[in-house]
N, C-alpha and C positions, 0 to 999 in steps of 0.2 A: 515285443519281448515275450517270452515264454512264459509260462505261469510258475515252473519250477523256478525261475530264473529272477521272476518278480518276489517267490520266496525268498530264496536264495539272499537277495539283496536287501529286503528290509529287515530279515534276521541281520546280514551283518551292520547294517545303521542302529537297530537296537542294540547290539552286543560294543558297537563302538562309542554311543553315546552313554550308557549304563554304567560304564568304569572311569576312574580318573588316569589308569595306569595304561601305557605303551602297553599293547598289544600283539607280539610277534606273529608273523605267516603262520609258523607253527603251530601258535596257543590257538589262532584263528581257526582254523583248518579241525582242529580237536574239539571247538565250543561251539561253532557254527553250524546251525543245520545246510545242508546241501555240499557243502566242501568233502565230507566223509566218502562221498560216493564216487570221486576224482578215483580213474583205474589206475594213474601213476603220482611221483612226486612232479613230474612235470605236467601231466596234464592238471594237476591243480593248479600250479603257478602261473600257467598260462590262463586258469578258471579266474583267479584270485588277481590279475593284473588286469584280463578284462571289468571286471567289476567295481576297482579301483577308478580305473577309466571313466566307464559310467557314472560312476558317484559323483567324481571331480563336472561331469560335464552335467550332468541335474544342478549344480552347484552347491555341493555339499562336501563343506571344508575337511580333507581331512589333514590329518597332521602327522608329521613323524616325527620319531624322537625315541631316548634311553629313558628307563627311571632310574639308573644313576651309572658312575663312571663305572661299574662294574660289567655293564651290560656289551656284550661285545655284535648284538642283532638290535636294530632298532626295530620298532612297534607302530602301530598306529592308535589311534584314536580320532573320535569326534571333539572337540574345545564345545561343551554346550551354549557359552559364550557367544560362538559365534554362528550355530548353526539356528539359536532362536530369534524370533523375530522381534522388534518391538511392540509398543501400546501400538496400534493403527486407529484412527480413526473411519470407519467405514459407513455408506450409507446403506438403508435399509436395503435396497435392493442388490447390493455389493452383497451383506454379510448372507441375504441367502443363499447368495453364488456359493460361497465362500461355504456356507454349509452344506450343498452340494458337492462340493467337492470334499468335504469332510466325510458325506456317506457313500464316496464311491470306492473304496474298500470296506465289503464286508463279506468278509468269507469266513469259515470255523475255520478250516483249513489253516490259513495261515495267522489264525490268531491263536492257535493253537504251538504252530512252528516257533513264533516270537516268544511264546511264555517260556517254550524249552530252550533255548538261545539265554533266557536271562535264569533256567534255573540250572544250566550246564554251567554258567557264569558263576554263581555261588558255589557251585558243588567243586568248581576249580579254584575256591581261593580267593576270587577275583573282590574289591571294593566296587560295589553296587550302590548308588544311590535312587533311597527306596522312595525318599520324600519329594522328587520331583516329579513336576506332574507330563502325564504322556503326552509325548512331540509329535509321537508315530503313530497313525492307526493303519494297523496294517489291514486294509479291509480292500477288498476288491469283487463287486458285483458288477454285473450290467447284461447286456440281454447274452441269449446260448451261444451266439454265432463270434463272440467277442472274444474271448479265450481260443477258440480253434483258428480266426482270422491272424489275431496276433501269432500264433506260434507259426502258422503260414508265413506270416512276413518275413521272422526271426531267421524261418531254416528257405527263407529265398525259394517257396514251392507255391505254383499254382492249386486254385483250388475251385469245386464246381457246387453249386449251389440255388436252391430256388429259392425265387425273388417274386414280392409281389408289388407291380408296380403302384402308384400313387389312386386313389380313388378308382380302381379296378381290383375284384377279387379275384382274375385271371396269376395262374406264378407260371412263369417262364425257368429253365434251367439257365443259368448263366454260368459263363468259364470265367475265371478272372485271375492273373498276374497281381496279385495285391502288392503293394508298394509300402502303405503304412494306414496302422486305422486312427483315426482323429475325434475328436469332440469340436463341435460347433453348435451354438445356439442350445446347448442341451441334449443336443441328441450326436451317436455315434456314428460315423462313415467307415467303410473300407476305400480307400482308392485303391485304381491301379487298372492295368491297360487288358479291356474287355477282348479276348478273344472271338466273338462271336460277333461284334461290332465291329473290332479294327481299329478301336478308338480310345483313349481315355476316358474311364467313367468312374463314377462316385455311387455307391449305394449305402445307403441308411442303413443299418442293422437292426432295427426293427421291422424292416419289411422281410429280411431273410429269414425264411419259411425250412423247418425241417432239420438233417445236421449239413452241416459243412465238410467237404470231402476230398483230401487232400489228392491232387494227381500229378503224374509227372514225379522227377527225381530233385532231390533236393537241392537248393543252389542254384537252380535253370534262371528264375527269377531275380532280377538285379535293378535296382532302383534307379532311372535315369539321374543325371549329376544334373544340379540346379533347380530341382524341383519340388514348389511349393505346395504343400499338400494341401495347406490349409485354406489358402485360395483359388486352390483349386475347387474345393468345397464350398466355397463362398460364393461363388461364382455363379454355382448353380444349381444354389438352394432358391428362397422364396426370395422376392427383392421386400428391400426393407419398405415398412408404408410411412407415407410423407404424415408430417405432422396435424394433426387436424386440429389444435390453439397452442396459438401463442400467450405466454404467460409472461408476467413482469412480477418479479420480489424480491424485497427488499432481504438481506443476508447480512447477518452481524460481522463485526471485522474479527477473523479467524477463526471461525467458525464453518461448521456445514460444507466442509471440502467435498463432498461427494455430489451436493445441488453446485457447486462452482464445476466443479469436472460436465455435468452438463448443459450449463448454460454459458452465455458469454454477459463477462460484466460490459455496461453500457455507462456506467458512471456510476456518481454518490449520490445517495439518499438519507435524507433523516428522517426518523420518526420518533415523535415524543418526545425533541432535542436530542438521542440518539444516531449518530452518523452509521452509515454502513454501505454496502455494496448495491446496486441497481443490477441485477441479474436477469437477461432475456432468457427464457426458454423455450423451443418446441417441444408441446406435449401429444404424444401417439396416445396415450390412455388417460385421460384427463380422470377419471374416478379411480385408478388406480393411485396417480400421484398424487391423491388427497389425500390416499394412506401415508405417503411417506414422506409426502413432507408435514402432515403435522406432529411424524415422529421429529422433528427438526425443533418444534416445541417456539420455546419465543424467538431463536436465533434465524428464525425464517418467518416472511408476513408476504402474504400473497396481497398484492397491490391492484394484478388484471387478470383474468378478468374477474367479475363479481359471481358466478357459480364456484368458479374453485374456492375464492375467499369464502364463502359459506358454508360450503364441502368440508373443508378446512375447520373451521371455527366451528360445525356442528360436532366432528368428531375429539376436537380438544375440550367442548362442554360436557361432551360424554364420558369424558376420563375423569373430568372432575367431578363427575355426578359419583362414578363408580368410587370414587375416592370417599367420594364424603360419607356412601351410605355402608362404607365399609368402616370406619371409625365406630 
C-alpha cells in the first residue's frame, strides 16, 4: 500500500469513528484529506469504493444508514461499539508485541493529516466526540526501504536495489519483482521473484543499503495466485532453537491464559489445599522467563526445576523490598 493511500485511509477511520452521524460520499470527499485530489466525480468513487473495500477486508465494520427519514443518500460511519476491542488479558511478552505494534506508526506526516480530518469535522458541523480515548495511532515508521517497497508492490513495478547480505559487509545490486512486504519475528521482508537469481527470494529490509529504484512500467509485476508470503519468509529465516529446560507450574484455575497458550496442562495440582493446573513448559530462555512469569504474581508457582523457582522467588522479594522501603 502506498504511503498516500495509508493516509488516505486512516484519515477516513478517524473521520468515521469521530461522529455519531451517517456520513454521505459527498460530505466524505469534502472532510477527508486525500479524496480532494480525485481529477473527476468518478475517479473518486472508484477511490472511495476501493477503500471501502479495504476497510471491510482489515475487518473494520462499517455501517450504512440515514439520520432520518428525510434523508434521501445514505452515509457511512464506524459503530465505535463494534470496532473496539474488549478487556484482553495478555502476558508479558504478548503486551510487548502488542506495544510494538502500537509504535509502528509514527510519522508527523500523518498525524498531522488525522488532526485536520477531525478539525475539517468541526468546522462542518459534524458531532465529535472529544471524550473518547484514541483507537488510532496513525503512526507509521520503519527502515528507508519500506515506504518505496510498498508503493513498488501497490503500482505492480519492479525495483533494483543494494543488498547486504548476512554477516558480509560485501552489497550486491539486486533486481526484484516484489510481491508484498511482511513482518516476521520483528523484522521487515520484501518478497518477490529475484531476477538475477530466477528464483523466489526474501530480503530483510534492514540489509537494504542506499535508495530503492523503481524500473520497468507500472503493472509488469503481478503477484502469483496462492501464494503465502508469510511462509514463504518462515521458511527461510533462522530455524527456531529447541528448548534447553523443561519446566513444571502449578497455574491457578482461570488465570494466567498467556503461560497456558505456552504450555500444555499435564493434570491437577494443589498447593496449600489450593487446586489448580499442572502446566508443562519448554523454556528457550530460562532467565528471561523468570521475568514473566513472576509478573504472573501468586496465580503461577514454579514447581521444576529449582533455579527457575529461585530466579522466580528472588525477583518477587525484590518488589516487596521495593515496596516496603517506598512506604
Amino acid at each position: 500500500m502506498s504511503t498516500a493511500r495509508a493516509e488516505r485511509l486512516v484519515n477516513l477511520v478517524l473521520a468515521l469513528l469521530s461522529t455519531r452521524q451517517y456520513l454521505t460520499a459527498e460530505r466524505i470527499r469534502g472532510i477527508v484529506p486525500g479524496y480532494g485530489d480525485a481529477a473527476s466525480d468518478e475517479a473518486y468513487f472508484r477511490m472511495f469504493e476501493r477503500d471501502k473495500t479495504e476497510l471491510r477486508e482489515l475487518g473494520i465494520p462499517l455501517e450504512t444508514g440515514r439520520n432520518s427519514a428525510f434523508d434521501a443518500i445514505e452515509g457511512y460511519r464506524i459503530a465505535r461499539r463494534d470496532y473496539e476491542l474488549g478487556e484482553i488479558d495478555l502476558a508479558p511478552d504478548e503486551a510487548a508485541a502488542v506495544a510494538l505494534a502500537s509504535r509502528l506508526w509514527d510519522s508527523p506526516e500523518l498525524t498531522g493529516q488525522a488532526q485536520g480530518a477531525l478539525v475539517k469535522l468541526r468546522a462542518a458541523g459534524l458531532e465529535v466526540d472529544d471524550q473518547a480515548p484514541t483507537v488510532v495511532e496513525p503512526r507509521v515508521r520503519a527502515e528507508p526501504a519500506f515506504g518505496p517497497l510498498l508503493a513498488a508492490v501497490q503500482n505492480g513495478q519492479a525495483v533494483r536495489f543494494e543488498y547486504r547480505r548476512s554477516g558480509s559487509p560485501e552489497r550486491i545490486m539486486r533486481t526484484l519483482e516484489p510481491w508484498g512486504v511482511v513482518s516476521w519475528r520483528a523484522r521487515w521482508y520484501v518478497v518477490g521473484h529475484d531476477r538475477d537469481r530466477g528464483a523466489t527470494r526474501c530480503f530483510r529490509l534492514s540489509r537494504v543499503t542506499g535508495r530503492v529504484h523503481a524500473v520497468g512500467k507500472p503493472g509488469e509485476v503481478r503477484r502469483p495466485e496462492g501464494v503465502n508470503l508469510l511462509k514463504l519468509v518462515s521458511v527461510t529465516g533462522e530455524s527456531e532453537p529447541s528448548p534447553v529446560t523443561a519446566a513444571r507450574l502449578w497455574v491457578a484455575d482461570g488465570r494466567a491464559a498467556g503461560v497456558r497458550r505456552r504450555g500444555t496442562v499435564a493434570g491437577r495440582y494443589t498447593i496449600d489445599g489450593e487446586e489448580g493446573d499442572l502446566v508443562e513448559i519448554g523454556l528457550y530462555y530460562p532467565e528471561s522467563a523468570a521475568d514473566w512469569i513472576s509478573a504472573q504474581g501468586p496465580d503461577v508457582v514454579v514447581l521444576e526445576p529449582d533455579v527457575l523457582a529461585k530466579a522466580v522467588q528472588d525477583r518477587l522479594e525484590a518488589v516487596v523490598a521495593r515496596q516496603g522501603s517506598a512506604r
